[in-house]
PyMOL CGO cylinders between C-alpha atoms (Angstrom):
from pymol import cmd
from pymol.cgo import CYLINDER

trace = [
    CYLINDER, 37.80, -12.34, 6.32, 34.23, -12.12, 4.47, 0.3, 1, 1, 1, 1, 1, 1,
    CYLINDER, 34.23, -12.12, 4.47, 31.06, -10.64, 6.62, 0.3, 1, 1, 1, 1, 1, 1,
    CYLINDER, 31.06, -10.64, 6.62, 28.46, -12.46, 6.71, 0.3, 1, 1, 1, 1, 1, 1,
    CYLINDER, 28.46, -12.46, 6.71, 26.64, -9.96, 4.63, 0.3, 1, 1, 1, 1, 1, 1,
    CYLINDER, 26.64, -9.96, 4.63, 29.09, -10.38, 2.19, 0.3, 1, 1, 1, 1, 1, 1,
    CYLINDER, 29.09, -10.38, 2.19, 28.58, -14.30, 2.39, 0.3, 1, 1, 1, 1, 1, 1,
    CYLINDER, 28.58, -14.30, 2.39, 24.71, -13.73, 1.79, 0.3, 1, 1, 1, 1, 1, 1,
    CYLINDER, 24.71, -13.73, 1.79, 25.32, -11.66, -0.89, 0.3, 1, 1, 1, 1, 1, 1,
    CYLINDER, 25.32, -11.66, -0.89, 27.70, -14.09, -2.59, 0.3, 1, 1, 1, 1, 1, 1,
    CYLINDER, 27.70, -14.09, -2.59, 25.58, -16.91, -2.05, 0.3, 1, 1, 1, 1, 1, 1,
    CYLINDER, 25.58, -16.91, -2.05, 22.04, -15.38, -3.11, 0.3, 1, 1, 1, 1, 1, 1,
    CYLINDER, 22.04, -15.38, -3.11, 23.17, -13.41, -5.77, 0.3, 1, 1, 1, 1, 1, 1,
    CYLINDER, 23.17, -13.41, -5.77, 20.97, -10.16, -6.29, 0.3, 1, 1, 1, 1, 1, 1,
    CYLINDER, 20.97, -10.16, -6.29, 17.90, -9.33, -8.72, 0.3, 1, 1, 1, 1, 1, 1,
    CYLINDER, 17.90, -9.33, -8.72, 16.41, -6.31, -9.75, 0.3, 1, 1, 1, 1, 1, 1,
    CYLINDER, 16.41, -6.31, -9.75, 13.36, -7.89, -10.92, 0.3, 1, 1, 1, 1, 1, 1,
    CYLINDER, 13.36, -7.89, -10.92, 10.86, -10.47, -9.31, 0.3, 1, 1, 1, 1, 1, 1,
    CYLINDER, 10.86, -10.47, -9.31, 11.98, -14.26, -9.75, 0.3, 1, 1, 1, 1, 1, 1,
    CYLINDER, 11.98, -14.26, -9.75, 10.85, -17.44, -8.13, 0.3, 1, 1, 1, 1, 1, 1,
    CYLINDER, 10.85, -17.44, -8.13, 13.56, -18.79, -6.19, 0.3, 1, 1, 1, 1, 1, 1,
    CYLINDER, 13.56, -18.79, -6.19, 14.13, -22.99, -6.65, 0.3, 1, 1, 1, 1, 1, 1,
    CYLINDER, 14.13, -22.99, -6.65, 11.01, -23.17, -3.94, 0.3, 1, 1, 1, 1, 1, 1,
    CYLINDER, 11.01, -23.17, -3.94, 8.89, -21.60, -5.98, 0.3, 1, 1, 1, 1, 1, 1,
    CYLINDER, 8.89, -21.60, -5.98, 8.57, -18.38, -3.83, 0.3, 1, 1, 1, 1, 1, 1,
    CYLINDER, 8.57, -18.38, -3.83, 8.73, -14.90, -5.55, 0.3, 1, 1, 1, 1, 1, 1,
    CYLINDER, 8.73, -14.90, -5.55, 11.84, -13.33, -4.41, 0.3, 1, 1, 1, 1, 1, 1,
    CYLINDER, 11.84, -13.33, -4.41, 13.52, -10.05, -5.46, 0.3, 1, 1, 1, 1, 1, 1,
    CYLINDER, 13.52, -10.05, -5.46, 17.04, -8.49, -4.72, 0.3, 1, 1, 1, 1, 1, 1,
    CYLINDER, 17.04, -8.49, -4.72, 19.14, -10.90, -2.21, 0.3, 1, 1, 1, 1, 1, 1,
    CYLINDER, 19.14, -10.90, -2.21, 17.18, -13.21, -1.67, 0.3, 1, 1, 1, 1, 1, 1,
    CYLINDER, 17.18, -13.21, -1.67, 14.12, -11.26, -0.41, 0.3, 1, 1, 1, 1, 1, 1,
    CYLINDER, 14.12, -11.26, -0.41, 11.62, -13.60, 0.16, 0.3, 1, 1, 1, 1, 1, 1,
    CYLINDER, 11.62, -13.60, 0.16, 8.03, -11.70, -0.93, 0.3, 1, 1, 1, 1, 1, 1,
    CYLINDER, 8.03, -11.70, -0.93, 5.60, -14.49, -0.46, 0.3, 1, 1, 1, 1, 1, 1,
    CYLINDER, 5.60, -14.49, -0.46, 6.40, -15.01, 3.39, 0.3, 1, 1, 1, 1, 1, 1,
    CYLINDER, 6.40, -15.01, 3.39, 7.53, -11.67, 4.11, 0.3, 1, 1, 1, 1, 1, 1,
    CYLINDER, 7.53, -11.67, 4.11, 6.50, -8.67, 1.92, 0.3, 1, 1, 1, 1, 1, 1,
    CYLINDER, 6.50, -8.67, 1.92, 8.08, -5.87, 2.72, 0.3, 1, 1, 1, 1, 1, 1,
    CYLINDER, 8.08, -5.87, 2.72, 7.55, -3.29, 5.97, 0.3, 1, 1, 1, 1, 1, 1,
    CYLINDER, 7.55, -3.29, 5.97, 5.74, -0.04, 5.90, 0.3, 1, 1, 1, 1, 1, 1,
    CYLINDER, 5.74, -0.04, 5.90, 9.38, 1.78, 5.95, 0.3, 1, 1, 1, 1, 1, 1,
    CYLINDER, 9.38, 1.78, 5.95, 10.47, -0.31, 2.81, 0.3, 1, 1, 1, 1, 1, 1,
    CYLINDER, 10.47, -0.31, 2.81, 7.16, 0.55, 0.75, 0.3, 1, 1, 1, 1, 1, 1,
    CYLINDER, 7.16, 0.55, 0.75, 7.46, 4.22, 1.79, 0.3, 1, 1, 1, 1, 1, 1,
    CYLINDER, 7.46, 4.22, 1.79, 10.97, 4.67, 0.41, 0.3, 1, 1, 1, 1, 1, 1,
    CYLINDER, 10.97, 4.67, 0.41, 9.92, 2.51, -2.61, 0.3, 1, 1, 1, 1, 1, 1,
    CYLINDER, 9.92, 2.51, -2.61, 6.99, 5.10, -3.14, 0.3, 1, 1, 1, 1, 1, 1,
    CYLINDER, 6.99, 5.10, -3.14, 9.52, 7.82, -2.50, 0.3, 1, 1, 1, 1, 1, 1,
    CYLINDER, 9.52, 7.82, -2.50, 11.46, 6.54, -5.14, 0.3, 1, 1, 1, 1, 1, 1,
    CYLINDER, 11.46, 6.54, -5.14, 8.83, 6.32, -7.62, 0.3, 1, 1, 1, 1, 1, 1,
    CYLINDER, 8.83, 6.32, -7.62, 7.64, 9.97, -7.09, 0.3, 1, 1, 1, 1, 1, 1,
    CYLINDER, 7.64, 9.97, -7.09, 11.54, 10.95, -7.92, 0.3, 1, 1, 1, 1, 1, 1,
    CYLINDER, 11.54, 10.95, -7.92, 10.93, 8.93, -10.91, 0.3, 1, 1, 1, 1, 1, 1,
    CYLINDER, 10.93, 8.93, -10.91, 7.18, 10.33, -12.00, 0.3, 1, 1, 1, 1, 1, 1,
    CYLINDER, 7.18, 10.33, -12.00, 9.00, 14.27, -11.52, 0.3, 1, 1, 1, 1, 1, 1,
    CYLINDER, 9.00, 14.27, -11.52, 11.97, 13.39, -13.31, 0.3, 1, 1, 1, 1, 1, 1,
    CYLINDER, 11.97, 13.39, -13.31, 9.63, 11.80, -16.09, 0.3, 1, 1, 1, 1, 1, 1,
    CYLINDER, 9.63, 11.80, -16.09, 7.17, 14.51, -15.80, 0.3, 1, 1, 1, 1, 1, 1,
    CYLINDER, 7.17, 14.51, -15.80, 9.85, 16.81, -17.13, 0.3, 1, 1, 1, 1, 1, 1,
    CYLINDER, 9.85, 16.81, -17.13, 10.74, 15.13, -20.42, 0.3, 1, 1, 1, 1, 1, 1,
    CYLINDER, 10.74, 15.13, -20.42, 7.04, 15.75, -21.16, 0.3, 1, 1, 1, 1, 1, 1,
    CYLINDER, 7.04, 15.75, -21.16, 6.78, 18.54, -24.10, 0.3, 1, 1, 1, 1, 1, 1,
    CYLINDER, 6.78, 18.54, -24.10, 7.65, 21.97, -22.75, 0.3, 1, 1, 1, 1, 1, 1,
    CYLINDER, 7.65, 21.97, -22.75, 4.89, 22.96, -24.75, 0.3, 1, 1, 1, 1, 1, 1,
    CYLINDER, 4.89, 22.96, -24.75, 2.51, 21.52, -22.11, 0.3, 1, 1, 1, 1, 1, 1,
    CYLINDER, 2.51, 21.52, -22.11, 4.32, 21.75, -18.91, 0.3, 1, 1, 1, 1, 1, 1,
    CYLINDER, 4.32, 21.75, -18.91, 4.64, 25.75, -19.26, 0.3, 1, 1, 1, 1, 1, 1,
    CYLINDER, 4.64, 25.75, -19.26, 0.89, 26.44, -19.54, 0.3, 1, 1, 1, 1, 1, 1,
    CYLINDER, 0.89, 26.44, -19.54, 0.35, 24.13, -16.37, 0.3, 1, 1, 1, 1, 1, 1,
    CYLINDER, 0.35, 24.13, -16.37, 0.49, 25.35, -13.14, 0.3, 1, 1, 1, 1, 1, 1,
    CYLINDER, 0.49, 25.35, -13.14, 1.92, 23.31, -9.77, 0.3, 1, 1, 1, 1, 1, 1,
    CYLINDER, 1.92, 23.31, -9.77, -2.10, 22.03, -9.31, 0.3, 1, 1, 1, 1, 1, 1,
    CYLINDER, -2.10, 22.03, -9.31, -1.94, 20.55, -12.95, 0.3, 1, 1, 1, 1, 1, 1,
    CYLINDER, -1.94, 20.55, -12.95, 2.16, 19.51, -13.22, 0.3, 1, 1, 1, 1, 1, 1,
    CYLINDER, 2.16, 19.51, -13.22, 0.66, 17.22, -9.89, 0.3, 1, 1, 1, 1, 1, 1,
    CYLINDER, 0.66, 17.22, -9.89, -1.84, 16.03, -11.75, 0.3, 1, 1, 1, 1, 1, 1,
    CYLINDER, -1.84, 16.03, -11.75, 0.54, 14.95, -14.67, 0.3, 1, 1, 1, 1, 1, 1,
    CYLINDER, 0.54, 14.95, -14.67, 3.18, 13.75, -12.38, 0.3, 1, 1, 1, 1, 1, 1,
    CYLINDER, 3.18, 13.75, -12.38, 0.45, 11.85, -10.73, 0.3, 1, 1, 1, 1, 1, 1,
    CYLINDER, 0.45, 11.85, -10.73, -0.87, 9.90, -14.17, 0.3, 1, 1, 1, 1, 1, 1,
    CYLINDER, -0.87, 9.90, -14.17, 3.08, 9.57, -14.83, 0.3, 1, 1, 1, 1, 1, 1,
    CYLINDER, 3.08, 9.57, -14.83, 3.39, 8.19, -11.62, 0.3, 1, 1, 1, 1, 1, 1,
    CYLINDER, 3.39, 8.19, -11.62, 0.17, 5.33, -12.49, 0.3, 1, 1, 1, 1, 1, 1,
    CYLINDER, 0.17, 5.33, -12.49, 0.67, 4.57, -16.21, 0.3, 1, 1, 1, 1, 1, 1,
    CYLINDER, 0.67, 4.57, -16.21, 4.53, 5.56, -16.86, 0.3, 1, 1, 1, 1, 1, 1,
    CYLINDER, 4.53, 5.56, -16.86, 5.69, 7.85, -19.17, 0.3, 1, 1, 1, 1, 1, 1,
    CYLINDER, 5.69, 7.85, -19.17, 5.25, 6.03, -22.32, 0.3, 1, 1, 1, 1, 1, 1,
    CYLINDER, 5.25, 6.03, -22.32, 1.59, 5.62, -21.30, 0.3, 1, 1, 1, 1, 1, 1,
    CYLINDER, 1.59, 5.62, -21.30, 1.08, 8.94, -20.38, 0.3, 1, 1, 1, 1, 1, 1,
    CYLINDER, 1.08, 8.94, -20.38, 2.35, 10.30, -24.04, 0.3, 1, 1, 1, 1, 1, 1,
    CYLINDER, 2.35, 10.30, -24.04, -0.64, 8.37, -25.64, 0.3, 1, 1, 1, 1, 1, 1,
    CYLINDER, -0.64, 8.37, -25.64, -2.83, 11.00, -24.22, 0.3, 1, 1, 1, 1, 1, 1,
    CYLINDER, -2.83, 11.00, -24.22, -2.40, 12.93, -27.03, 0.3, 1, 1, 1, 1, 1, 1,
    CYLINDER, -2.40, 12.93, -27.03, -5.40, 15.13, -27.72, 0.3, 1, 1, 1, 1, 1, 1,
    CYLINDER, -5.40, 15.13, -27.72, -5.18, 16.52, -23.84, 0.3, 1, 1, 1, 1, 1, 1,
    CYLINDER, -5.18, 16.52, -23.84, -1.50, 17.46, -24.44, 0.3, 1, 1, 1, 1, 1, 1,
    CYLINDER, -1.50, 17.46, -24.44, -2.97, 19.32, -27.67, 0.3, 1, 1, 1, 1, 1, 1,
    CYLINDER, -2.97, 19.32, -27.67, -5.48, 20.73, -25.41, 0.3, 1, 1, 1, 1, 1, 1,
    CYLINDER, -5.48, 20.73, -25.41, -2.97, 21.94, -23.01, 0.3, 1, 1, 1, 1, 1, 1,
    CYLINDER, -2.97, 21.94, -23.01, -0.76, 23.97, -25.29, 0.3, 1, 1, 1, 1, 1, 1,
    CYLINDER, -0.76, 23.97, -25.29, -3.72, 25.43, -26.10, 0.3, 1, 1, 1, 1, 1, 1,
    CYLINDER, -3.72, 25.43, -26.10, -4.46, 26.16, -22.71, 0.3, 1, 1, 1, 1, 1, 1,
    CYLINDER, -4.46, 26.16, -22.71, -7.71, 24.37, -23.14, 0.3, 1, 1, 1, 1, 1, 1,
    CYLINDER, -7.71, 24.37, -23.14, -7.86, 22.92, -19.35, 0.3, 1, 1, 1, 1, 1, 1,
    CYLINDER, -7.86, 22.92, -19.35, -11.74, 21.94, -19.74, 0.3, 1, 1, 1, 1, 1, 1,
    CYLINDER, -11.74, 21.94, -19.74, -11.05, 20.28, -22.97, 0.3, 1, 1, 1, 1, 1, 1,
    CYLINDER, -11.05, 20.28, -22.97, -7.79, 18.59, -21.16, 0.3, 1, 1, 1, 1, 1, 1,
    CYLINDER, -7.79, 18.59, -21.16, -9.86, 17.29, -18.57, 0.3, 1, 1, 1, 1, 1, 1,
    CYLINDER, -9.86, 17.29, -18.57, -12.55, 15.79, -21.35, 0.3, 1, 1, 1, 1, 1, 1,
    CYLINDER, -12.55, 15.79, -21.35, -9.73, 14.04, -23.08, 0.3, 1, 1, 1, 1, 1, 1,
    CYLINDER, -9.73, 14.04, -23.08, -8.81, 12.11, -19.97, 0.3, 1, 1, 1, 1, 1, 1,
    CYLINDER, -8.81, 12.11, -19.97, -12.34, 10.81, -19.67, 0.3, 1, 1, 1, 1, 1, 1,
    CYLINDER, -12.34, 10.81, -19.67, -12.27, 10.28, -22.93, 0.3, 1, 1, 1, 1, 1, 1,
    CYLINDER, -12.27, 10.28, -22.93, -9.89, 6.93, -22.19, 0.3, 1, 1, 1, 1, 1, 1,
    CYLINDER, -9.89, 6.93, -22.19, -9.54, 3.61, -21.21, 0.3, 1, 1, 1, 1, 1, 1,
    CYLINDER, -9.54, 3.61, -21.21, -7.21, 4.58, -17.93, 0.3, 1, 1, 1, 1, 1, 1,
    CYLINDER, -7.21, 4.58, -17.93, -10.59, 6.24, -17.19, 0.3, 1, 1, 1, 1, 1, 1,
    CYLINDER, -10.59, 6.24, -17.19, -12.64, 3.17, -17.14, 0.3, 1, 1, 1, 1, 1, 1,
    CYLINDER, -12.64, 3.17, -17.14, -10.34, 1.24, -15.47, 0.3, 1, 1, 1, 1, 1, 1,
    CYLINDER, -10.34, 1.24, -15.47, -9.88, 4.08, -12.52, 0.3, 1, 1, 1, 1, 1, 1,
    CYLINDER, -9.88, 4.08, -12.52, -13.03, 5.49, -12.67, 0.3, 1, 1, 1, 1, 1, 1,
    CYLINDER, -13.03, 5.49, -12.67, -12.59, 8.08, -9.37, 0.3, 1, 1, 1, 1, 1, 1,
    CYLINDER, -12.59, 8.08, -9.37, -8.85, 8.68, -9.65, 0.3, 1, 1, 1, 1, 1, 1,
    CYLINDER, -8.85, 8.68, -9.65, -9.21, 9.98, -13.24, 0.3, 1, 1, 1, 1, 1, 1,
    CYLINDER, -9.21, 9.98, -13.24, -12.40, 12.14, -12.06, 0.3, 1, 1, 1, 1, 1, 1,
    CYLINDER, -12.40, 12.14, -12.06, -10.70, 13.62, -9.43, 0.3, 1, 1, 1, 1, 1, 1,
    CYLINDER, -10.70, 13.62, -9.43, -7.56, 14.29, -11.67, 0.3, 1, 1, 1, 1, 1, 1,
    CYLINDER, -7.56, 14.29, -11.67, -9.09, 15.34, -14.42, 0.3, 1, 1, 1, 1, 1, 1,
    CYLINDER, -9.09, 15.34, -14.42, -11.51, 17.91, -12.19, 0.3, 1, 1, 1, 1, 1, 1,
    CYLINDER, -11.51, 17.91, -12.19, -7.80, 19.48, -10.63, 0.3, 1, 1, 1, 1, 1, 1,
    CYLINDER, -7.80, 19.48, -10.63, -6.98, 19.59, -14.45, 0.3, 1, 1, 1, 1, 1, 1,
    CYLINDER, -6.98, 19.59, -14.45, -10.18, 21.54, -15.48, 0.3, 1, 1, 1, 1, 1, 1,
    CYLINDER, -10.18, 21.54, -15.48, -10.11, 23.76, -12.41, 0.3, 1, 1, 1, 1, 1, 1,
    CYLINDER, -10.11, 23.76, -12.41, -6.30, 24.18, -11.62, 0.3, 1, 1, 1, 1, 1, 1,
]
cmd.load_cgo(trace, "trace")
């Protein structure tokens, strides 16, 4: 005999990724609907959670050329832009990576003002890039 869970499963069918469901509601997974009922604290919490697992696991494909002259201050501070802009955005930084192998942390830090994900997050990338400079 089918649960009912497995009866809402089969009948919402599941989603990864945001959709609007046939009443124009944006719904994710089975059947979740997001515009009437968001999600709880505990459900954002382990979605954060997840996301941090992501950022480290991310922050590790970075070049080890980088992430050996960094200490934990500055691998949080890397994890942390991973975290914001993703790893593909966090590769553009190029001239701070070159500035890290060199073990140029001032220079780092002047690269990441020295971008638009600056001007867009005016204090976050201040206070990252001062952990950066002073470790």
């Amino acid at each position: 005999m089918e649960t009912l869970e497995q009866a809402i499963k089969r009948h919402e069918g599941f989603r990864l990724y945001p959709y609007m469901d046939t009443t124009g509601n944006l719904t994710i997974g089975w059947g979740r609907n997001l515009t009437s009922k968001g999600i709880n604290s505990d459900e954002a919490e382990l979605m954060l959670l997840n996301d941090i697992i992501t950022a480290k696991e991310d922050y590790v494909r970075l070049p080890i050329s980088v992430r050996s002259n960094c200490n934990f201050k500055r691998k949080d501070v890397l994890v942390e832009m991973v975290f914001q802009l993703g790893f593909v955005g966090v590769l553009k930084f190029k001239k701070m990576f070159a500035a890290l192998e060199r073990r140029d942390f001032t220079r780092a830090a002047d690269e990441m003002k020295d971008s638009l994900w600056y001007r867009q997050t005016p204090s976050r990338a201040t206070e990252l890039a001062d952990r950066m400079k002073k470790g």
